[in-house]
Predicted model as a PDB file, atoms N, CA, C, CB and O in Angstrom, pLDDT in the B-factor column:
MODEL        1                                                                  
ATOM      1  N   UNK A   1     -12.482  17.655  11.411  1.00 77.00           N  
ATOM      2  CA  UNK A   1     -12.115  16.415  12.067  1.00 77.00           C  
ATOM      3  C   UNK A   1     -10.863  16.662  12.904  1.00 77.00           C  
ATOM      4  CB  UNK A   1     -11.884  15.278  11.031  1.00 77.00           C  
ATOM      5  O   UNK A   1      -9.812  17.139  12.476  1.00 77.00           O  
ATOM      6  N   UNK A   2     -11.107  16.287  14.112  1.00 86.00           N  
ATOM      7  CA  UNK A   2     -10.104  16.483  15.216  1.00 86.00           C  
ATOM      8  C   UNK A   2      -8.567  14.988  14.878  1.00 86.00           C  
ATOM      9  CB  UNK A   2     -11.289  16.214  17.076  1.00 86.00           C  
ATOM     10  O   UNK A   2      -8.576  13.931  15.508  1.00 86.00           O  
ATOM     11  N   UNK A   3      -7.680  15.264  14.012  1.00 90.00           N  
ATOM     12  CA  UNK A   3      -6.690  14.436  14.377  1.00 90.00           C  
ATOM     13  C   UNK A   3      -5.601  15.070  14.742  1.00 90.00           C  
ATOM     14  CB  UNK A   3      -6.406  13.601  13.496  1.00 90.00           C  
ATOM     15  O   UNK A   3      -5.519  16.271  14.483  1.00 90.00           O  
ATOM     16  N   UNK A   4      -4.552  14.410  15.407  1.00 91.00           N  
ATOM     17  CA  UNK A   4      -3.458  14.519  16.158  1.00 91.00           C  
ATOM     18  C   UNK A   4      -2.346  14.059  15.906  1.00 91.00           C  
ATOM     19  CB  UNK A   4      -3.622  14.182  17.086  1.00 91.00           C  
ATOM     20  O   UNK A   4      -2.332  12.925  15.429  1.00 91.00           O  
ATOM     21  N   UNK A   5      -1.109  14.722  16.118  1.00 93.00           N  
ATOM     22  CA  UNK A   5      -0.056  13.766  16.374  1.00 93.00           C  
ATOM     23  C   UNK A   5      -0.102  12.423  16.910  1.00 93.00           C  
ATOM     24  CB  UNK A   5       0.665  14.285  17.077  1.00 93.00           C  
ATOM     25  O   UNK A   5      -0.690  12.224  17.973  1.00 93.00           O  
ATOM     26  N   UNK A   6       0.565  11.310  16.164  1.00 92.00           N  
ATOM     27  CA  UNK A   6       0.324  10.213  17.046  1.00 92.00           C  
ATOM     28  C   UNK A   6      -0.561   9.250  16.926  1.00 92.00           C  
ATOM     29  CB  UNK A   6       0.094  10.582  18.041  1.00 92.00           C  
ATOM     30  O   UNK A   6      -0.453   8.037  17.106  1.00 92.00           O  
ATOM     31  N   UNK A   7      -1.597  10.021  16.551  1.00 93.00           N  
ATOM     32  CA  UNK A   7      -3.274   9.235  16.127  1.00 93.00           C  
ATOM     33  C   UNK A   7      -2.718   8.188  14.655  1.00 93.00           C  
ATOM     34  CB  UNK A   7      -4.943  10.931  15.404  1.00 93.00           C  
ATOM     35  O   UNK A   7      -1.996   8.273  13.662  1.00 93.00           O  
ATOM     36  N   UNK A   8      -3.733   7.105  15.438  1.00 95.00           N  
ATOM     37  CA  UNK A   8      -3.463   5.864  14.517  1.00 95.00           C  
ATOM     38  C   UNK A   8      -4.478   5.960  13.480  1.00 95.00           C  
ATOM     39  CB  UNK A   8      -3.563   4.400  15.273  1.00 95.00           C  
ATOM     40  O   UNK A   8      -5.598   5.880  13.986  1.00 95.00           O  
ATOM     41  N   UNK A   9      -4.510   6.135  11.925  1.00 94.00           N  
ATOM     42  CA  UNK A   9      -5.578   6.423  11.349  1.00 94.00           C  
ATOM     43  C   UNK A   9      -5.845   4.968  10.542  1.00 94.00           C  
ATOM     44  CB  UNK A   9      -5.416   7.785  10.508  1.00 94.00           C  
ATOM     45  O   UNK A   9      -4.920   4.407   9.955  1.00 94.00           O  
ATOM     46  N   UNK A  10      -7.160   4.438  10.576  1.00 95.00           N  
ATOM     47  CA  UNK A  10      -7.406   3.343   9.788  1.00 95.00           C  
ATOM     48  C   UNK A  10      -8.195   4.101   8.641  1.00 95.00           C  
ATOM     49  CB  UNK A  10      -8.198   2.114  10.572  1.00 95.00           C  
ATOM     50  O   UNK A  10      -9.170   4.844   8.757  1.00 95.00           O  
ATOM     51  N   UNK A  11      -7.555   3.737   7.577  1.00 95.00           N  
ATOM     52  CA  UNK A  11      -8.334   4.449   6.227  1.00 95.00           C  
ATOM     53  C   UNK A  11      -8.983   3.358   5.163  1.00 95.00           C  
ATOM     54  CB  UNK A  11      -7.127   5.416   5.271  1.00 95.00           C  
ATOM     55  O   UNK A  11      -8.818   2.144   5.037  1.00 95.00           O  
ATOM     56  N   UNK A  12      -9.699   4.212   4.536  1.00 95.00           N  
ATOM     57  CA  UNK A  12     -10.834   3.049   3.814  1.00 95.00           C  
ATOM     58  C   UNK A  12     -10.083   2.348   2.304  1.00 95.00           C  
ATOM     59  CB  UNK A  12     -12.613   4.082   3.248  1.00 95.00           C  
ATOM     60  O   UNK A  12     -10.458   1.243   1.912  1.00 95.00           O  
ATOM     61  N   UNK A  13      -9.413   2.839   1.838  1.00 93.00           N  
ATOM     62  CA  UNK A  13      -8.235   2.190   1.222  1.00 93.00           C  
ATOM     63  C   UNK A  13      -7.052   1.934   1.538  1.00 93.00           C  
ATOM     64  CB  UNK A  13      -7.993   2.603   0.429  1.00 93.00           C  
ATOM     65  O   UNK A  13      -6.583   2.669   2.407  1.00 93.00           O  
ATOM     66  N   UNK A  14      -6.164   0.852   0.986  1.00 92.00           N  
ATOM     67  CA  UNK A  14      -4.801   0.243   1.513  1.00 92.00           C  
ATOM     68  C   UNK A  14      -3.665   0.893   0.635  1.00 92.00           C  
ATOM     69  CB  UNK A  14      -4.753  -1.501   1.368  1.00 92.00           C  
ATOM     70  O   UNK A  14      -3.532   0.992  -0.584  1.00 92.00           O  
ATOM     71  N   UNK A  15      -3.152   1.164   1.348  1.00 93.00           N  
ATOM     72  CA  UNK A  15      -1.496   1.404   0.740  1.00 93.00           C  
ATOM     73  C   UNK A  15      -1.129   0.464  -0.255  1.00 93.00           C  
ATOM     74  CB  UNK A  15      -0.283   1.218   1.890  1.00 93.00           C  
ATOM     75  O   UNK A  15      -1.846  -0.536  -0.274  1.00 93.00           O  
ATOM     76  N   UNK A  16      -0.406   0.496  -0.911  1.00 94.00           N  
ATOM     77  CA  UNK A  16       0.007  -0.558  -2.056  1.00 94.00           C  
ATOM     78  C   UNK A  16       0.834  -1.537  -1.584  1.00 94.00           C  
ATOM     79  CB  UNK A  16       0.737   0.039  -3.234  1.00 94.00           C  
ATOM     80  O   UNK A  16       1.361  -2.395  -2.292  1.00 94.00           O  
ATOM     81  N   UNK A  17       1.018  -1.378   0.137  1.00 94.00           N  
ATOM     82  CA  UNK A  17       2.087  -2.750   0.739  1.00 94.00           C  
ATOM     83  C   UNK A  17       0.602  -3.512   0.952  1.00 94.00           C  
ATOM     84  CB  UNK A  17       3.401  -2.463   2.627  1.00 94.00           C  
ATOM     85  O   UNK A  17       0.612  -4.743   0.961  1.00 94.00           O  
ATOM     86  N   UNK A  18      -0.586  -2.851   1.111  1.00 93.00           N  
ATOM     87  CA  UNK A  18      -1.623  -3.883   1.535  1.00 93.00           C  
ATOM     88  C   UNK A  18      -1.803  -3.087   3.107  1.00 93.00           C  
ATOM     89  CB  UNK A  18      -0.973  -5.806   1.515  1.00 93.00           C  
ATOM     90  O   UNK A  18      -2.638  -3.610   3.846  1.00 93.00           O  
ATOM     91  N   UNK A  19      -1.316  -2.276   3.462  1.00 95.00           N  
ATOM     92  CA  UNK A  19      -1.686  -2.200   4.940  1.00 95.00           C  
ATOM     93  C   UNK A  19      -2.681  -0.997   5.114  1.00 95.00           C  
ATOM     94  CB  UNK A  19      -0.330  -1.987   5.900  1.00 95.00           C  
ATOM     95  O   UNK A  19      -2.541  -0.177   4.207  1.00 95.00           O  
ATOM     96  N   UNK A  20      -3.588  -0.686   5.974  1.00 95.00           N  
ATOM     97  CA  UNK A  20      -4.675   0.030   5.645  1.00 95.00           C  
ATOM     98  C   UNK A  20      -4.759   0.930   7.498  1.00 95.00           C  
ATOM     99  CB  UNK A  20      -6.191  -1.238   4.992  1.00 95.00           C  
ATOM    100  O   UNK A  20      -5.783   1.309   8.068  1.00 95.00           O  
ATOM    101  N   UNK A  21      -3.381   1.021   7.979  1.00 95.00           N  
ATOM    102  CA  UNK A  21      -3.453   2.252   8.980  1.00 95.00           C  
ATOM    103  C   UNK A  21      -1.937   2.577   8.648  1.00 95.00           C  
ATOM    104  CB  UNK A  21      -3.887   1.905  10.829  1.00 95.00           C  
ATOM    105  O   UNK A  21      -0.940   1.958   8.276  1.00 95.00           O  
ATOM    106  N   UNK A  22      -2.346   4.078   9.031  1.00 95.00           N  
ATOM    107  CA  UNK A  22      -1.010   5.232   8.988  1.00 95.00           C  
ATOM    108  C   UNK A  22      -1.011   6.220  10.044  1.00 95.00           C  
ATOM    109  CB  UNK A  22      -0.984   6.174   7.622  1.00 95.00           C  
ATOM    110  O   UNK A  22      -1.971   6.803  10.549  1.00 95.00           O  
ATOM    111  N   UNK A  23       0.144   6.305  10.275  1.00 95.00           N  
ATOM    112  CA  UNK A  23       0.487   6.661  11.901  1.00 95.00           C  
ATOM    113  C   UNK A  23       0.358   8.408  11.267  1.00 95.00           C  
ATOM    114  CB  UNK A  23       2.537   5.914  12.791  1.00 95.00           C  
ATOM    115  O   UNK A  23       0.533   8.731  10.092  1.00 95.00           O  
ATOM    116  N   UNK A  24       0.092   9.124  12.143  1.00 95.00           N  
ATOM    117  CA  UNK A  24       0.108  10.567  12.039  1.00 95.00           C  
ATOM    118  C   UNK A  24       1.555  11.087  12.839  1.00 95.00           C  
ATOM    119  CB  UNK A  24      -1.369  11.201  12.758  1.00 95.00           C  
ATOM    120  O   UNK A  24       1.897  10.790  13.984  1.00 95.00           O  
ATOM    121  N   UNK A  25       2.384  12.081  11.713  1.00 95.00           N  
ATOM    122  CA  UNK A  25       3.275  12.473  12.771  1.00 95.00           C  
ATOM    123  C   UNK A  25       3.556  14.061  12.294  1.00 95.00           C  
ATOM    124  CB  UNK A  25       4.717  11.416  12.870  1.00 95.00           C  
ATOM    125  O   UNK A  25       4.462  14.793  12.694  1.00 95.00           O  
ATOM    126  N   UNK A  26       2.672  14.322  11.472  1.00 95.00           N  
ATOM    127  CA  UNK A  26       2.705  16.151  11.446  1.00 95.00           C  
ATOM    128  C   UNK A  26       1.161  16.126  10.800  1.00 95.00           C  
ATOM    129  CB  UNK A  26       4.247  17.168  10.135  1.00 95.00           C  
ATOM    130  O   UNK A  26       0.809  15.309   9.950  1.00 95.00           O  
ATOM    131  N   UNK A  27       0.305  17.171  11.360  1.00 92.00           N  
ATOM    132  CA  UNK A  27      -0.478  17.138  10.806  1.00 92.00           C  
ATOM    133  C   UNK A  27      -0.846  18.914  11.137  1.00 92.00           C  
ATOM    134  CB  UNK A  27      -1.290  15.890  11.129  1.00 92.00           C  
ATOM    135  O   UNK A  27      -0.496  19.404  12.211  1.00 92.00           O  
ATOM    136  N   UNK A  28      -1.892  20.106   9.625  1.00 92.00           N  
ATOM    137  CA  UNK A  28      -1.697  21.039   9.815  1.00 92.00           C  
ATOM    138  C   UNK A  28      -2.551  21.022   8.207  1.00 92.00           C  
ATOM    139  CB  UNK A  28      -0.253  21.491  10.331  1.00 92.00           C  
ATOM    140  O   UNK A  28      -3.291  20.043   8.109  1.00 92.00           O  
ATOM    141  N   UNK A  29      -2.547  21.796   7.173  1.00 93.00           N  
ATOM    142  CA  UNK A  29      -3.038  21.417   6.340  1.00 93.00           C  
ATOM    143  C   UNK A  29      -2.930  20.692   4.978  1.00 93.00           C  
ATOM    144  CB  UNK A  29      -3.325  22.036   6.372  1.00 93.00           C  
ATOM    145  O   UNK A  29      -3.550  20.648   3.916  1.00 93.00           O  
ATOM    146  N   UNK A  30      -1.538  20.001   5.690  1.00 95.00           N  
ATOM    147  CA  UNK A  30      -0.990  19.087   4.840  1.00 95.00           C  
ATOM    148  C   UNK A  30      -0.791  17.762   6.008  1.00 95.00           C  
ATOM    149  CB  UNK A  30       0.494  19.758   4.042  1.00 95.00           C  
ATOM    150  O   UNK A  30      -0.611  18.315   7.093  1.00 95.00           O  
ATOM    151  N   UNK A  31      -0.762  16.511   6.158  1.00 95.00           N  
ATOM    152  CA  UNK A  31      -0.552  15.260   6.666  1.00 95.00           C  
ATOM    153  C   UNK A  31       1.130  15.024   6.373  1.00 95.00           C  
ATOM    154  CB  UNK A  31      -1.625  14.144   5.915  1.00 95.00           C  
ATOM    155  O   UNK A  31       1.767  15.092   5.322  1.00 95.00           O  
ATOM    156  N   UNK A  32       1.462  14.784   7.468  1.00 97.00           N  
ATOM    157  CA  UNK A  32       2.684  13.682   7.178  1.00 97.00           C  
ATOM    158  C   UNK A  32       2.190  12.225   7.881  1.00 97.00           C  
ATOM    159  CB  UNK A  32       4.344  14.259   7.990  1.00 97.00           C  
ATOM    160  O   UNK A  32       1.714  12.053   9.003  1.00 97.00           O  
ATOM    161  N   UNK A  33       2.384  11.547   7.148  1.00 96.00           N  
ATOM    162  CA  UNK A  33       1.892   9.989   7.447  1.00 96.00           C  
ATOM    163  C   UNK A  33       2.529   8.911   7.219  1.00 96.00           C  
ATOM    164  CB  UNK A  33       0.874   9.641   6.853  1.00 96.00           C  
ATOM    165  O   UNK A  33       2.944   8.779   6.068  1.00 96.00           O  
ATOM    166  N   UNK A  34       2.837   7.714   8.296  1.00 96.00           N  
ATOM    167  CA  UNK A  34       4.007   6.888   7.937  1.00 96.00           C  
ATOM    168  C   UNK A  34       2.742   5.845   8.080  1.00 96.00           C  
ATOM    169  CB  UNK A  34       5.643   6.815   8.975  1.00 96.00           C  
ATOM    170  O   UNK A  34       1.747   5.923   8.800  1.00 96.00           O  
ATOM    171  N   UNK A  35       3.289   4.485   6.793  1.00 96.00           N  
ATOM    172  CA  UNK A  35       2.385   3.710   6.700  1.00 96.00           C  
ATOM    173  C   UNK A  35       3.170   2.534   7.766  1.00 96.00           C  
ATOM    174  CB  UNK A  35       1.992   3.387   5.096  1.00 96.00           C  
ATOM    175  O   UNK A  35       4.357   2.216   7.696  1.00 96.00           O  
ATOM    176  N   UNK A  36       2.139   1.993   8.766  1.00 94.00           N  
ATOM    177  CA  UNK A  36       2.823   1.137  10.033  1.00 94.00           C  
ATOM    178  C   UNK A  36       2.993  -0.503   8.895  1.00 94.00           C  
ATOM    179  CB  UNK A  36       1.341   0.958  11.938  1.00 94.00           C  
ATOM    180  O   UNK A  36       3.793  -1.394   9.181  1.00 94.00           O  
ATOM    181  N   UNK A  37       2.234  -0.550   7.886  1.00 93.00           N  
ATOM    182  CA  UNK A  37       3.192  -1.922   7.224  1.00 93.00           C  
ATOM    183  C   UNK A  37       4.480  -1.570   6.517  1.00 93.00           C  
ATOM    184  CB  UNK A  37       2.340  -2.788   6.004  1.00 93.00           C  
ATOM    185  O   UNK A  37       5.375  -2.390   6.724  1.00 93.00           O  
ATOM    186  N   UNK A  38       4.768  -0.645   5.803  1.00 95.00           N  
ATOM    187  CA  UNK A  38       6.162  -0.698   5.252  1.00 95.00           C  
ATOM    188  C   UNK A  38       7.208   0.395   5.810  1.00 95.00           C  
ATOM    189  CB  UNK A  38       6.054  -0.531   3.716  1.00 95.00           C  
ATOM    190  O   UNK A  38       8.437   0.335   5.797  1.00 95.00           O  
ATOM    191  N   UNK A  39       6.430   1.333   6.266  1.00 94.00           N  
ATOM    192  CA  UNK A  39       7.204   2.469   6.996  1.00 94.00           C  
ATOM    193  C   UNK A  39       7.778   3.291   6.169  1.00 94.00           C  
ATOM    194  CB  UNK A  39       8.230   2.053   7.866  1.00 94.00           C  
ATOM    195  O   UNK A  39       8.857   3.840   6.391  1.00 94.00           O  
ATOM    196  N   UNK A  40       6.815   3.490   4.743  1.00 96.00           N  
ATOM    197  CA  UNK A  40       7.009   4.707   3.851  1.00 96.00           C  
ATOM    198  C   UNK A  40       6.327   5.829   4.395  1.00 96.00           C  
ATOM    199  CB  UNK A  40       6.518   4.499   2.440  1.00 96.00           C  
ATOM    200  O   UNK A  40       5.201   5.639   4.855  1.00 96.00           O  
ATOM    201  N   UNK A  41       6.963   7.286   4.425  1.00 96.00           N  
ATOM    202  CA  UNK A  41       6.314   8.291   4.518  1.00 96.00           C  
ATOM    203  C   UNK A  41       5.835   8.859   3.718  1.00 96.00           C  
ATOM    204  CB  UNK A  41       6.704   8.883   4.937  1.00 96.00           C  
ATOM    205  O   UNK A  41       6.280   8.745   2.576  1.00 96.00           O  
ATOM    206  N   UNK A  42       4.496   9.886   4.040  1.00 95.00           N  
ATOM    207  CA  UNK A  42       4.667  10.964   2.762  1.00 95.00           C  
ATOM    208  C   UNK A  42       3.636  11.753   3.050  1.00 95.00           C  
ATOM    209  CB  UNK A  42       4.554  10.411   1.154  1.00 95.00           C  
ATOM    210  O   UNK A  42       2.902  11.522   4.011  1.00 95.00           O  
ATOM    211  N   UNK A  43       3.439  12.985   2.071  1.00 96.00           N  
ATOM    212  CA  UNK A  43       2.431  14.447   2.650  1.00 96.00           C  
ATOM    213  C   UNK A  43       1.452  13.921   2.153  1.00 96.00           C  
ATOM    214  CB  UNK A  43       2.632  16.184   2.104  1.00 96.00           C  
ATOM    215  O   UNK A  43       1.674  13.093   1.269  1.00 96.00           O  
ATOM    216  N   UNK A  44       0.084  14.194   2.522  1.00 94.00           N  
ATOM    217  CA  UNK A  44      -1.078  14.302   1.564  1.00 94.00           C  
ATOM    218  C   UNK A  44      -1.785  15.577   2.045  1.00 94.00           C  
ATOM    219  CB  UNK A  44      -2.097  12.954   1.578  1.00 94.00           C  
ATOM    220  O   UNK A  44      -1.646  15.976   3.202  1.00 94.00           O  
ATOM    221  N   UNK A  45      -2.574  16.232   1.107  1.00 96.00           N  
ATOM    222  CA  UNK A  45      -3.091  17.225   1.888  1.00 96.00           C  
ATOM    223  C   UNK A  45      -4.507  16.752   2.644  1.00 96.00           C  
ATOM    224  CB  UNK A  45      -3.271  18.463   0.961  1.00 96.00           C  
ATOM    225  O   UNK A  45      -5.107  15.697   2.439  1.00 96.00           O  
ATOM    226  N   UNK A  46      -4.827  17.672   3.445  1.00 93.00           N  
ATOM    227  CA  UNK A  46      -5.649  17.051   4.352  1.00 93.00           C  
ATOM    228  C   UNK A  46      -7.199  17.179   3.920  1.00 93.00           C  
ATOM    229  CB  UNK A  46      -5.367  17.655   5.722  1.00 93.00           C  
ATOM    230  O   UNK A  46      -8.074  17.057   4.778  1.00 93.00           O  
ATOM    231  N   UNK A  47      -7.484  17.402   2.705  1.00 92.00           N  
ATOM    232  CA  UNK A  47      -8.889  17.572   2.140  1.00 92.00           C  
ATOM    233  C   UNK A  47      -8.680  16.094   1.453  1.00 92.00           C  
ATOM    234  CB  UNK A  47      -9.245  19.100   1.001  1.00 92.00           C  
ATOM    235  O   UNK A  47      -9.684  15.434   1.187  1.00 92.00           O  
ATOM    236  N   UNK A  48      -7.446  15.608   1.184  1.00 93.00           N  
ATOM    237  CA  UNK A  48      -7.661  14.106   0.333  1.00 93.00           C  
ATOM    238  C   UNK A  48      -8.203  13.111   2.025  1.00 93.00           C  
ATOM    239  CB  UNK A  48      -5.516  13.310  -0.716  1.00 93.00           C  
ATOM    240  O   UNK A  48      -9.224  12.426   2.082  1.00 93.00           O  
ATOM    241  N   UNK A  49      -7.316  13.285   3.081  1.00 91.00           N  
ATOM    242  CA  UNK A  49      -6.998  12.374   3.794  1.00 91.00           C  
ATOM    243  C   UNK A  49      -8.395  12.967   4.589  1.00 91.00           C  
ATOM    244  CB  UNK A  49      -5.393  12.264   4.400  1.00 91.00           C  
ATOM    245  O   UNK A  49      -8.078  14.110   4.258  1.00 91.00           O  
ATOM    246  N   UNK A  50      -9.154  13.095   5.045  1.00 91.00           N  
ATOM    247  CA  UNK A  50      -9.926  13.214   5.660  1.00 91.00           C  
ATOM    248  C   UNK A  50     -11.368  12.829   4.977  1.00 91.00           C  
ATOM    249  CB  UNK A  50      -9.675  14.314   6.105  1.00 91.00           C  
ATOM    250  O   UNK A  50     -12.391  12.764   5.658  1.00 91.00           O  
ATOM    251  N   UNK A  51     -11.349  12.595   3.646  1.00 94.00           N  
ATOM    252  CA  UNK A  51     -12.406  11.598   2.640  1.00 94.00           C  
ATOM    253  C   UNK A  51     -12.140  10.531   3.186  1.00 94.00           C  
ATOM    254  CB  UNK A  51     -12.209  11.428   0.963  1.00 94.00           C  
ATOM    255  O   UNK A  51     -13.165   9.890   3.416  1.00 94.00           O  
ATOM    256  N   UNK A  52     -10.894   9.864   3.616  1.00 94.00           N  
ATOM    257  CA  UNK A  52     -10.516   8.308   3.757  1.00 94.00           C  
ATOM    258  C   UNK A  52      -9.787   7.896   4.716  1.00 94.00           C  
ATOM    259  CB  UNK A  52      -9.860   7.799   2.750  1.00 94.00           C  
ATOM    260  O   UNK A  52      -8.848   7.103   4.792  1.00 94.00           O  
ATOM    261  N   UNK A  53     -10.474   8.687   5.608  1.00 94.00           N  
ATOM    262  CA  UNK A  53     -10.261   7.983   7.012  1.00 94.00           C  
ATOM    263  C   UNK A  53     -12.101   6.771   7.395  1.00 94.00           C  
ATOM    264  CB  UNK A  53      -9.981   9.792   8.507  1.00 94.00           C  
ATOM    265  O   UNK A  53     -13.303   6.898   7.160  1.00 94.00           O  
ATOM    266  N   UNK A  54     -11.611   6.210   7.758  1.00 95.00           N  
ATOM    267  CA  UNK A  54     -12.548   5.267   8.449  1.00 95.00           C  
ATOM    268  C   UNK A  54     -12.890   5.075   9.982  1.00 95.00           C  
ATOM    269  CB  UNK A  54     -12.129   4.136   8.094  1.00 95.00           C  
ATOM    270  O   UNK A  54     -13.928   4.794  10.581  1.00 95.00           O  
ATOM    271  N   UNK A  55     -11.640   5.332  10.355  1.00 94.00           N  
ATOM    272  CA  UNK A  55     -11.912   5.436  11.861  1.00 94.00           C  
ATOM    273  C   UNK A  55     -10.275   6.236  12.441  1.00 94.00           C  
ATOM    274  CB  UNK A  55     -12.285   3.536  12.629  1.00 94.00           C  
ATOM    275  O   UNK A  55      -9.254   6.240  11.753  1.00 94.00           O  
ATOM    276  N   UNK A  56     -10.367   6.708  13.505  1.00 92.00           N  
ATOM    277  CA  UNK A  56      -9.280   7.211  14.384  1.00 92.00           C  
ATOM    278  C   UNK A  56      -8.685   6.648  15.736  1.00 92.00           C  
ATOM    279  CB  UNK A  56      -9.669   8.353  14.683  1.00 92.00           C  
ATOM    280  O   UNK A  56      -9.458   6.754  16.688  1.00 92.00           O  
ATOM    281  N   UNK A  57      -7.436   6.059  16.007  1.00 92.00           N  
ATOM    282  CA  UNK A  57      -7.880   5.792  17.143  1.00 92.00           C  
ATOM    283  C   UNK A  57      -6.577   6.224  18.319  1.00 92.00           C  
ATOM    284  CB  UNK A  57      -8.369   4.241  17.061  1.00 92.00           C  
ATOM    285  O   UNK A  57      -5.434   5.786  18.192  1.00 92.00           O  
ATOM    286  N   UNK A  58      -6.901   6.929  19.183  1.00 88.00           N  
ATOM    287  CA  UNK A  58      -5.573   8.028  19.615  1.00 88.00           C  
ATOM    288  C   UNK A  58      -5.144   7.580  20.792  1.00 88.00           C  
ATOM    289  CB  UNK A  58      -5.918   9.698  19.846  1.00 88.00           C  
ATOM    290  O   UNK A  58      -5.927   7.204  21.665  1.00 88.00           O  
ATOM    291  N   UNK A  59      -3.475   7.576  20.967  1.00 76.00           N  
ATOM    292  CA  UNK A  59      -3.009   6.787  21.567  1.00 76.00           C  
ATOM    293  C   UNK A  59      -2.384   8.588  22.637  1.00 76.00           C  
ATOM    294  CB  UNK A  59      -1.960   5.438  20.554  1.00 76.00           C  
ATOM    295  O   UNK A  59      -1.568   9.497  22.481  1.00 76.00           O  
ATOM    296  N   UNK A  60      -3.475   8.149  23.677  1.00 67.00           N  
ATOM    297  CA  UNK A  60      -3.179   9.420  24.528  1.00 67.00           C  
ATOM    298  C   UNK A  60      -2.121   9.215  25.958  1.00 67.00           C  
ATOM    299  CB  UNK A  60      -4.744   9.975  25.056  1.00 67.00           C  
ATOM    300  O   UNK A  60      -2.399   8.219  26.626  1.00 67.00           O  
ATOM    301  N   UNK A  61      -0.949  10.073  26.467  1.00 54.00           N  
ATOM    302  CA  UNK A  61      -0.597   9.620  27.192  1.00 54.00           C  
ATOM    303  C   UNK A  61      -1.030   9.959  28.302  1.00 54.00           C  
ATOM    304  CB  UNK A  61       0.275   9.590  27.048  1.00 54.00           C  
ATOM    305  O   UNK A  61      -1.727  10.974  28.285  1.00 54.00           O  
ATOM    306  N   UNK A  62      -0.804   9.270  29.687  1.00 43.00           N  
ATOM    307  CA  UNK A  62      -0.522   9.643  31.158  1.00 43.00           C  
ATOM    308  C   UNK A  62      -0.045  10.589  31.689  1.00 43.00           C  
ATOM    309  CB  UNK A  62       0.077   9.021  31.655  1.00 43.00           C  
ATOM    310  O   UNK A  62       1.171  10.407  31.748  1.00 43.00           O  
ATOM    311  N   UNK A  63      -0.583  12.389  32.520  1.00 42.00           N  
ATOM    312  CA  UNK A  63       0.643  12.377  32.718  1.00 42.00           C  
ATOM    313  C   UNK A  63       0.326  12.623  34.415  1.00 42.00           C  
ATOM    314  CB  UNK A  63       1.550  13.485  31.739  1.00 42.00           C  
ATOM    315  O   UNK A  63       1.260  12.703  35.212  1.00 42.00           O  
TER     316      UNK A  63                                                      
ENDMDL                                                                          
END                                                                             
């Protein structure tokens, strides 16, 4: 699965604030992921996070 820096991930379970997308901001074979409702970070490895993604949606720039 192609994700990216940046990429907005909607996952099929919610964070425990209740919010159910996490922003990508290192990704490699571990995730760093900030949750956009409370703005906790944290690693997961990427064999958990790629079961529970639901959709991707990538915020590409201009140049």
């Amino acid at each position: 699965m192609d994700v990216r820096v940046g990429d907005l991930l909607l996952m099929k379970k919610q964070h425990p604030c209740g919010s159910r997308e996490m922003i990508v901001l290192r990704s490699g074979m571990d995730f760093r992921l900030r949750c956009s409702g409370c703005g906790r970070e944290f690693m997961v490895p990427r064999s958990k996070i790629e079961k529970n993604i639901k959709s991707v949606t990538r915020n590409e720039e201009k140049q």
